[in-house]
N, C-alpha and C positions, 0 to 999 in steps of 0.2 A: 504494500500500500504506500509506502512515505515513497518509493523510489519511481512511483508514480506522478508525486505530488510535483507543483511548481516550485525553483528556491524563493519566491514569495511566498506562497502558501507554506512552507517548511520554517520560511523566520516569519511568520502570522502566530505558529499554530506554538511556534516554540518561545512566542513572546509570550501567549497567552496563557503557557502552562508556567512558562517562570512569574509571571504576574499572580497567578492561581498560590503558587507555593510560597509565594513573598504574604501573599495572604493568612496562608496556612499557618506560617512562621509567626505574624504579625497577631494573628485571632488570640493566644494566651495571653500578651499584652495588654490588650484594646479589651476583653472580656474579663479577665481578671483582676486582681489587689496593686495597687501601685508596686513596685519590688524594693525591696532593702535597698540603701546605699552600697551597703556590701557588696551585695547581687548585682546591680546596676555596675559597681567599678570591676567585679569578676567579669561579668560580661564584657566589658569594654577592653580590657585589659588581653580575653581572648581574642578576643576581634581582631585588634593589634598584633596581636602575636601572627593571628595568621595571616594576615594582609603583609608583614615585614618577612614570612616564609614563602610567601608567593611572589615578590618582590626580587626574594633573592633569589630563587630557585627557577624564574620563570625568562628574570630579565641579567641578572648578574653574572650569573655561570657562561650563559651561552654566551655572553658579550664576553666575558672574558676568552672560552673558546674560543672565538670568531677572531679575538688579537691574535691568538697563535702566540707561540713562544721566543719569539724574538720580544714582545712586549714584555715579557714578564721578567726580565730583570733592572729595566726600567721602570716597572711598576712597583717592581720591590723597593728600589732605590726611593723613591717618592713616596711609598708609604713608610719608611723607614726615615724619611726628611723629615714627614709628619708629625710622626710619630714624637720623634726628639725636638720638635718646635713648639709638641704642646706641652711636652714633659715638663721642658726649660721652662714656659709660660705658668705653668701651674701656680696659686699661692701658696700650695702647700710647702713647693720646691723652694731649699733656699739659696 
């Protein structure tokens, strides 16, 4: 059946169902108890976590591949510049 459909009809029909489940997600929310602060910064907290694992896993790595390894000890080099420019800068550093 989908391999039938149009790719209009295929991003229609898969907005709709993501729209549906954003719903789904949303209904405990919108229908129940306001949630703890706790709960609220747990939640947020996960949220982050995985938004900065898809970030790095999606967009980081492969751009790092894609340098090939001629970058990579110029990239060492400059994160290792970094590195010792924030150290230095530190207040704790004396």
């Amino acid at each position: 059946m989908m391999e039938e459909m149009s790719p209009l009809a295929l991003g229609v029909v898969g907005s709709l169902l993501a729209g549906a489940m954003t719903a789904v997600g949303a209904s405990p929310v919108l229908l129940g108890q306001i949630p703890s602060r706790a709960t609220r910064d747990l939640a947020l907290g996960f949220a982050a976590g995985v938004m900065l694992a898809a970030s790095f896993f999606s967009l980081i790595i492969p751009a790092l591949d894609a340098a090939g390894p001629a970058s990579r000890t110029t990239r060492h080099r400059r994160l290792s510049s970094a590195r010792q420019s924030c150290w230095e800068s530190a207040p704790w550093h004396g």
